[in-house]
C-alpha positions as CSV (number, residue, x, y, z in Angstrom):
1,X,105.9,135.1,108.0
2,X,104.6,131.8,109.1
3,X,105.9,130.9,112.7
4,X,105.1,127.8,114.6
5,X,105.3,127.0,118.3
6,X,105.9,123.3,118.0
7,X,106.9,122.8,115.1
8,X,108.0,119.6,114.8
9,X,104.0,118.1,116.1
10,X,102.6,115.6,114.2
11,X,100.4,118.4,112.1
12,X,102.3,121.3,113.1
13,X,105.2,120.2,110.9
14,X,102.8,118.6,108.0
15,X,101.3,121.9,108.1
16,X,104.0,124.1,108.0
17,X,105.6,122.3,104.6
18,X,102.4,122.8,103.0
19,X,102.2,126.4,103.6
20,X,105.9,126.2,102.5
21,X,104.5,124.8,99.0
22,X,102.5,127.3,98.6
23,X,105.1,129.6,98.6
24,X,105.0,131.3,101.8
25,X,108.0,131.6,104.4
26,X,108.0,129.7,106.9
27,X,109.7,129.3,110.1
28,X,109.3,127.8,113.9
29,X,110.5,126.4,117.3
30,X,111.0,123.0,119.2
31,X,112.8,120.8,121.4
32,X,116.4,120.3,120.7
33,X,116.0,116.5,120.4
34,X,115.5,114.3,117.1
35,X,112.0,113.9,116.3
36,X,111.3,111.9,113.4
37,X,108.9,114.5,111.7
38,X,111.5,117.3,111.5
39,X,113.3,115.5,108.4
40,X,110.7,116.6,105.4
41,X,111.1,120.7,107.2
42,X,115.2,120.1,107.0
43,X,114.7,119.1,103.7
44,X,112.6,122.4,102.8
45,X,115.6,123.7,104.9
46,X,112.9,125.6,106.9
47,X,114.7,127.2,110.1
48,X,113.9,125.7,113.1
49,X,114.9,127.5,116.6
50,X,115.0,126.6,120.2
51,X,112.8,128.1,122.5
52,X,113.3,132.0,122.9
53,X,110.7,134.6,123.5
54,X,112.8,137.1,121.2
55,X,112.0,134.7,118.4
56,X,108.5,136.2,118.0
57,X,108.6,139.4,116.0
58,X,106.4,142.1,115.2
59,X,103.9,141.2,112.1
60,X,104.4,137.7,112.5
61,X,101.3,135.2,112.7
62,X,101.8,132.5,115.0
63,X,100.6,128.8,114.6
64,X,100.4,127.7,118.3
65,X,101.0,123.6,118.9
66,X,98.7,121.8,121.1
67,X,101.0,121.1,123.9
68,X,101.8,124.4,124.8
69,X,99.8,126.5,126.9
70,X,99.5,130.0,127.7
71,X,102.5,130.0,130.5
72,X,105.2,128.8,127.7
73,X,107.8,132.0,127.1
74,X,106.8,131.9,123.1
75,X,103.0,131.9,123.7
76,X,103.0,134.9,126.0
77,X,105.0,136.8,123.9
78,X,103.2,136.0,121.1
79,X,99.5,136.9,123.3
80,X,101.2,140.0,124.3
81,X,102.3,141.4,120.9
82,X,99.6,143.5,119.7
83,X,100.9,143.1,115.9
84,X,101.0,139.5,116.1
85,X,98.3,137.3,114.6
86,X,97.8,134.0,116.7
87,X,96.3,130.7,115.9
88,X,96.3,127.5,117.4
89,X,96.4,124.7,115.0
90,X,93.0,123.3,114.7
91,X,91.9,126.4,114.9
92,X,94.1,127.4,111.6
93,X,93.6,124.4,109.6
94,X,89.9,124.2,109.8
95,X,90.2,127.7,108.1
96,X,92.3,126.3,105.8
97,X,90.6,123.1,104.9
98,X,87.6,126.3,103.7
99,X,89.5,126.5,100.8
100,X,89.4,123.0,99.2
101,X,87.2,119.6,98.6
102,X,88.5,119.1,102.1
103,X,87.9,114.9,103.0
104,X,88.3,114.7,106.8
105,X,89.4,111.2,108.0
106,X,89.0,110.5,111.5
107,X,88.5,107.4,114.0
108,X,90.6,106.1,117.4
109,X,92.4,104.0,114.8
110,X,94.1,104.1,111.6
111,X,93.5,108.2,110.8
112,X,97.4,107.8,109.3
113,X,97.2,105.3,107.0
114,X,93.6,105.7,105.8
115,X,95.2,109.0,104.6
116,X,98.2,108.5,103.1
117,X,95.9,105.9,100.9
118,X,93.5,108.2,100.4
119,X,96.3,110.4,99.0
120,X,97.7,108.1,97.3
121,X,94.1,107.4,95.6
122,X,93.3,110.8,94.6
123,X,96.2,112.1,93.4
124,X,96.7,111.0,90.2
125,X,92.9,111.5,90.3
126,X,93.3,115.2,90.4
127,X,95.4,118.4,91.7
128,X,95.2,116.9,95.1
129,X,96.9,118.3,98.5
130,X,97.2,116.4,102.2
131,X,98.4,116.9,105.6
132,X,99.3,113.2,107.4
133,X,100.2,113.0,111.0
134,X,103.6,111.4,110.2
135,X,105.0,114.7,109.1
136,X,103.8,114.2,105.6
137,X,102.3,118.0,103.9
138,X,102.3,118.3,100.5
139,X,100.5,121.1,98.5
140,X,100.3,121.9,95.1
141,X,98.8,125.4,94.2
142,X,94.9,125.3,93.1
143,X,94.4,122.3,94.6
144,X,90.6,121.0,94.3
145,X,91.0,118.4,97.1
146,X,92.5,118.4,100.6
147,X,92.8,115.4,102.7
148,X,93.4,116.0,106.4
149,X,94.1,113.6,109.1
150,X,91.7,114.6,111.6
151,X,92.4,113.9,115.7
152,X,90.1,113.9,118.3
153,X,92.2,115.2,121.2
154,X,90.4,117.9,122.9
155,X,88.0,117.4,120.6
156,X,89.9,119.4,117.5
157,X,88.2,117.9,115.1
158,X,85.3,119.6,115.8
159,X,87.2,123.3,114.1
160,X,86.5,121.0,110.8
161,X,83.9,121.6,108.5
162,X,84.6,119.1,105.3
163,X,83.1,117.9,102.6
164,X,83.4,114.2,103.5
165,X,83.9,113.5,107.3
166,X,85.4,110.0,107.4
167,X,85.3,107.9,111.0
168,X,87.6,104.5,110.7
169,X,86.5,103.5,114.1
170,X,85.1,104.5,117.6
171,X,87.1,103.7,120.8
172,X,87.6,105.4,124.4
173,X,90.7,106.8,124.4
174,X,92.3,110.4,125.4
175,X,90.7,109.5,128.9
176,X,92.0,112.3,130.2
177,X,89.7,114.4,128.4
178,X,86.8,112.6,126.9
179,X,86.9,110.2,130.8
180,X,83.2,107.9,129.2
181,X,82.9,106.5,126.1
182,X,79.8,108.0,125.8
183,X,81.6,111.9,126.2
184,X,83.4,110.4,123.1
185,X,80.6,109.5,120.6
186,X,79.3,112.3,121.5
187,X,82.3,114.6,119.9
188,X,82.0,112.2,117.2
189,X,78.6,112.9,116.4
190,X,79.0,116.4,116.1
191,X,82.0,116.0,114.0
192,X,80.5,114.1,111.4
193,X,77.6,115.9,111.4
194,X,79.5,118.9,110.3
195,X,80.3,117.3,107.4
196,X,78.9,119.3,104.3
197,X,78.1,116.4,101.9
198,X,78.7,113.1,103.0
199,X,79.6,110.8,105.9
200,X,81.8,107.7,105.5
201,X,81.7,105.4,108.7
202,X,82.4,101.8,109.4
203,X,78.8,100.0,109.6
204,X,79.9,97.4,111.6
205,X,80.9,98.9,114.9
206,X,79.1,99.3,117.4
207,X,79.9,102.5,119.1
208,X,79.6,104.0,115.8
209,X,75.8,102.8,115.1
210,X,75.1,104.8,118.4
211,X,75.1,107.8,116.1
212,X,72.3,110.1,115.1
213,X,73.4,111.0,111.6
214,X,72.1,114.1,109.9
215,X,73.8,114.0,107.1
216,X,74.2,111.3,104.0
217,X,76.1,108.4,105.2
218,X,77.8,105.4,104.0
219,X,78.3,101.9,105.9
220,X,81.1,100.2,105.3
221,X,82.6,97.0,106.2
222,X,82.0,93.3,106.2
223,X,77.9,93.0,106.7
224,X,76.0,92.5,103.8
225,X,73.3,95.1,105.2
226,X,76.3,98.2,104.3
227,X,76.5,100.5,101.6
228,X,79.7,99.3,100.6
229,X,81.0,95.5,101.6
230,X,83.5,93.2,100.7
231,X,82.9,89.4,100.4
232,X,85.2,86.1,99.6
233,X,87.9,87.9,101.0
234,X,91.0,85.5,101.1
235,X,93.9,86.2,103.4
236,X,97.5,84.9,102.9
237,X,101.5,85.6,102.5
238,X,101.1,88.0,99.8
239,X,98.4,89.7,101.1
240,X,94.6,90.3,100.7
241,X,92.1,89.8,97.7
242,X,88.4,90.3,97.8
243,X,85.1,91.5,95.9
244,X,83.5,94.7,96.9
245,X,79.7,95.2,96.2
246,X,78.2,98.8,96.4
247,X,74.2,98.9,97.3
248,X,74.4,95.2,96.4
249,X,75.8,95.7,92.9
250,X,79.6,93.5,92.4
251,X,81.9,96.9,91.7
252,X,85.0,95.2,91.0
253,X,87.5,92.5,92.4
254,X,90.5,94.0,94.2
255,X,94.0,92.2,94.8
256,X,96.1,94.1,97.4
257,X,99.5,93.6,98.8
258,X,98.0,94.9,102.6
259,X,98.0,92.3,105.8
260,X,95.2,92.0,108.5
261,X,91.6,92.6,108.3
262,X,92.4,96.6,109.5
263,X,93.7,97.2,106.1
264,X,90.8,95.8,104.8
265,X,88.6,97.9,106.6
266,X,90.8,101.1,105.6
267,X,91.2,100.2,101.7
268,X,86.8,99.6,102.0
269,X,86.7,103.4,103.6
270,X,89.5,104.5,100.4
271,X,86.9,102.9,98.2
272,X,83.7,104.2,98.9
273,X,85.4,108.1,99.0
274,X,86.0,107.0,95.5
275,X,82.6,106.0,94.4
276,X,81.8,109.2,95.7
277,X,83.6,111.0,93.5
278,X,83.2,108.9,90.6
279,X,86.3,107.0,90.0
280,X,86.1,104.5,87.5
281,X,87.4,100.9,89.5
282,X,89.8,100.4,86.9
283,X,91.4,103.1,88.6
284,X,91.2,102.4,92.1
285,X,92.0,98.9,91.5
286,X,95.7,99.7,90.2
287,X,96.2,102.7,91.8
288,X,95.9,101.2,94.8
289,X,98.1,98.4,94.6
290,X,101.0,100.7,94.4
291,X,100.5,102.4,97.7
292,X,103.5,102.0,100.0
293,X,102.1,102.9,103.4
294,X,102.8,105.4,105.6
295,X,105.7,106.6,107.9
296,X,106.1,104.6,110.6
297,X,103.3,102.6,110.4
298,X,104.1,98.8,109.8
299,X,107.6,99.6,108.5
300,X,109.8,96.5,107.8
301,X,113.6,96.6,107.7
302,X,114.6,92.9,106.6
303,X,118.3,92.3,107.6
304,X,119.3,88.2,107.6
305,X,116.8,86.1,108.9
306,X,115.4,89.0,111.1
307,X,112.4,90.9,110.4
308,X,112.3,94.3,112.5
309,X,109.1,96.5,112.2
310,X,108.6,100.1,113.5
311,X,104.9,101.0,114.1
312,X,103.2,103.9,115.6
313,X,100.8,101.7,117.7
314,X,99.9,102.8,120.9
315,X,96.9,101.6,122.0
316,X,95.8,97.7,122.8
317,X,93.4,97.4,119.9
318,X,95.8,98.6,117.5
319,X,98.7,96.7,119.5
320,X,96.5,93.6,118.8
321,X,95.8,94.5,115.1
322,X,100.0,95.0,114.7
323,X,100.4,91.6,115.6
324,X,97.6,89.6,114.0
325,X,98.6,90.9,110.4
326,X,102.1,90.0,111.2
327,X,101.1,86.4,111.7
328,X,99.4,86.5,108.4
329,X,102.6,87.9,107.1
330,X,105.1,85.9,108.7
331,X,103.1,83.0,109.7
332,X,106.6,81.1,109.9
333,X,108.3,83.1,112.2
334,X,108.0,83.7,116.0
335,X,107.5,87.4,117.7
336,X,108.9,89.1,120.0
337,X,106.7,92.6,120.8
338,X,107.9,95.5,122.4
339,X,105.9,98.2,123.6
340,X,106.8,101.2,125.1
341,X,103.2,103.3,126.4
342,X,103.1,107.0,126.0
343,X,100.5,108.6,128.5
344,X,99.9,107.9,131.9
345,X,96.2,108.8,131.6
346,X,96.0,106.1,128.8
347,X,98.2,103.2,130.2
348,X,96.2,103.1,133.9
349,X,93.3,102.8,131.6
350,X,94.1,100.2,129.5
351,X,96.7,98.4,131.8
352,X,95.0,94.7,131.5
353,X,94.0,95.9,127.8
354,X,97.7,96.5,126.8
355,X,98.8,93.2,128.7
356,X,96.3,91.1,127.0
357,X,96.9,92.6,123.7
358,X,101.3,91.6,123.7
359,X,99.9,88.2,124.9
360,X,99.3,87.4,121.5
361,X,103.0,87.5,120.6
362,X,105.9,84.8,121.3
363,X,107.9,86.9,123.3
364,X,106.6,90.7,125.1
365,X,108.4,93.3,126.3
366,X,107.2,96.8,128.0
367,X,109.5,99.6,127.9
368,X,109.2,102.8,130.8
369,X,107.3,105.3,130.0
370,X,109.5,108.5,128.5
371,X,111.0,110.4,130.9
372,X,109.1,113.3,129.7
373,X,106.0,112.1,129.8
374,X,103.5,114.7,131.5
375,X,101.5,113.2,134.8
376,X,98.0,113.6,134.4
377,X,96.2,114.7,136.9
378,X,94.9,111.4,139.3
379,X,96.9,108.9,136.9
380,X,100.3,107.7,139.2
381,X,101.5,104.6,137.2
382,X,104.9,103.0,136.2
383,X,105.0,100.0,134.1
384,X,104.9,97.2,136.4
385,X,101.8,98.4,137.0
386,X,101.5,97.0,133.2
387,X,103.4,94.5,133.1
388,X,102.3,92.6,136.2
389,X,99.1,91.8,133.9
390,X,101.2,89.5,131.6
391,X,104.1,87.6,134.2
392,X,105.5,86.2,131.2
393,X,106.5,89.6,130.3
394,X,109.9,91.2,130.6
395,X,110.8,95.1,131.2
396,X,114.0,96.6,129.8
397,X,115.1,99.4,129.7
398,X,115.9,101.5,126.0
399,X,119.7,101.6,126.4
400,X,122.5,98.9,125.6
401,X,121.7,96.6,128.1
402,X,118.2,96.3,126.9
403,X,118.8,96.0,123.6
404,X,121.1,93.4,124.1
405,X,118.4,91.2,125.9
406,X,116.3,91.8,122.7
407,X,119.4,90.8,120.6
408,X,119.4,87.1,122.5
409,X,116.4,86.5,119.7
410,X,117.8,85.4,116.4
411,X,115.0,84.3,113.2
412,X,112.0,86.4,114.9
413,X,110.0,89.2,113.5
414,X,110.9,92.2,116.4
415,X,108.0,94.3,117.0
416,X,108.8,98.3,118.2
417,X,105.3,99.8,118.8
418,X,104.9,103.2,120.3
419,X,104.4,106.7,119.0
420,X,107.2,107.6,120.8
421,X,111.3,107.2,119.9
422,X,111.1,103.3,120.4
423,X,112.9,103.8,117.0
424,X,116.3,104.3,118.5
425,X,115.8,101.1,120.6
426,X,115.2,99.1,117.3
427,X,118.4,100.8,115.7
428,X,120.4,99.9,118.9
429,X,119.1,95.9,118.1
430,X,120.2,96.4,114.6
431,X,123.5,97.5,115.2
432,X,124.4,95.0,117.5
433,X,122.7,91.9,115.6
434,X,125.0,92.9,112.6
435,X,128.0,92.5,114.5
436,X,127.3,88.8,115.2
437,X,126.8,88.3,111.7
């Protein structure tokens, strides 16, 4: 018996319908609140308790999530049950990943949705299994590859030991932890240099050429000086087209329906983990045209004239990434942004960041921090103390009265980014806006 603490986390409860798959039982233990990950465990109908200490039996092993410390009732009696077997989850997975042609994608940005296309890639490529931090697991028995989103936080990543480590981006972030920037291309270097084949690394930022690789790598991006590049890209309405060269050779000409430059980088990264593994571009090319995206990350809900999109974003650069491919998108509509932040730590950081970034839309909106939210240590911040960056800004709150504000907007692309519930507020907008039609 499989038993999570946590399992509802964004690879706890990937991870635990995988081992599910594979045909083992499965079990665990949250909050008693909707999170949007839970619905692919209730459709495995995998039990999921409320917090109990007597929910820990004898011969179970324990997959411990990476909020909970050693205090929490289920921890302790898991750490004090000699017959029990505990993990926490990095800690598990990298032992699992031992198992497969594990690609490790990692990066401040994009992790998600670089896997879920890399999924979507390799699958009908061969027996191919993946664990996506938007609750996606899936597992099919003798796989030969695993894809793993790969985080950072507290420096998890570093429990990995794949074949291919791939790094989308470098950014400060998780301040609480890594506090420089250079702490965090530090981790970063280790990480990739753990890789057993191959790195697979943007070549055109910055933070990332600070690295002393030790392995094989591959540059991708826009320079002509990388590995992989893509030239005469063209932008529009129905998406992106572009060529992509490979050590200066023309590989093929790829027509994607994917908006902002991001995408572009992302679909590049999917490409050369390809070549790697020999795909033909025939392949590639019209396998990934049909790749949907993943859960909530840029996903539209059309209803009248309103657009409304939920996204994950949660950090300026990705906040500013959000809105510039919606302009390319809906370059006939005006936007209205709101953000709701999720860490203290993270939003004193990048207070003037996060105000610059919803700048770029029509019409911005914060949202208050949840009330769960954790205070880091030295980080005492509300948001005004965001807001008061951008005056033309408004704060609402998440209930009726706040959505009703949002409702005032009629013809607009709306704009939910958070990696928290700012779902429900969107919903609340929905609901009302259909009453008025």
């Amino acid at each position: 018996m499989y038993y999570f603490i946590g399992i509802k986390g964004s690879g706890m409860a990937p991870l635990a319908t995988i081992l599910y798959e594979l045909g083992y039982t499965v079990c665990g233990s949250d909050i008693d609140k909707y999170i949007f990950t839970e619905e692919e465990l209730h459709k495995r109908h995998i039990p999921v308790y409320k917090f109990d200490k007597n929910n820990i039996k004898d011969g179970y092993t324990v997959i411990i999530g990476n909020s909970f410390k050693e205090d929490h009732v289920e921890v302790k009696a898991a750490l004090n049950n000699n017959t029990v077997t505990c993990f926490r989850y990095a800690e598990f997975l990298g032992s699992f990943m031992n198992h497969f042609d594990t690609i490790s994608i990692a990066g401040t940005h994009g992790k998600t949705t670089t896997t879920g296309m890399a999924y979507h890639l390799f699958k009908e490529f061969d027996k191919t299994s993946v664990l996506i931090g938007d609750g996606t697991g899936r597992a099919i028995k003798d796989s030969k590859y695993f894809i793993a989103e790969s985080c950072e936080f507290q420096d998890h990543f570093l429990q990995y030991y794949p074949k291919y480590a791939l790094i989308n981006n470098i950014e400060l972030d998780h301040v609480d932890y890594f506090q420089t920037l250079e702490n965090c291309i530090a981790s970063f270097e280790k990480f990739a240099n753990q890789a057993k084949e191959a790195v697979v690394v943007w070549g055109d930022d910055p933070n990332i050429k600070k690295i002393n690789f030790k392995k094989r790598v591959l540059r991708f991006g826009l320079d002509k000086d990388n590995d992989v590049y893509a030239a005469n890209v063209i932008e529009n309405e129905e998406g992106m087209a572009f060529d992509v060269f490979i050590y200066k050779n023309l590989f093929g000409h790829f027509k994607l329906p994917y908006f902002g430059k991001h995408m572009l980088y992302n679909s590049l990264a999917i490409i050369t983990l390809g070549y790697l593994e020999n795909m033909e571009f025939d392949y590639m090319a019209k396998q990934m045209q049909t790749f949907a995206g993943a859960k909530r990350r840029y996903t539209v809900t059309e209803i009248g004239s309103n657009v409304y999109v939920d996204d994950y974003a949660h950090h300026p650069t990705a906040i500013t990434f959000v809105i510039e491919a919606t302009r390319i998108r809906y370059p006939n509509k005006e936007i209205v942004a709101i953000f709701k932040p999720d860490r203290f730590s993270r939003g004193a950081q990048f207070a003037q960041e996060f105000a610059d970034a919803l700048s770029l839309a029509d019409y911005a909106y914060f949202c208050h921090f949840p009330t769960n939210a954790v205070k880091e240590e030295g980080f005492d911040i509300d948001i005004y103390d965001i807001a008061k960056y951008l005056p033309s800004a408004n704060v609402i709150n998440e209930e009726k009265e706040g959505a009703e504000i949002l409702a005032q907007h009629d013809g607009v692309v709306f704009l939910f980014m958070s990696s928290k519930d700012i779902y429900k507020l969107q919903e609340k907008v929905i609901n009302i806006k259909k009453k008025t039609i």
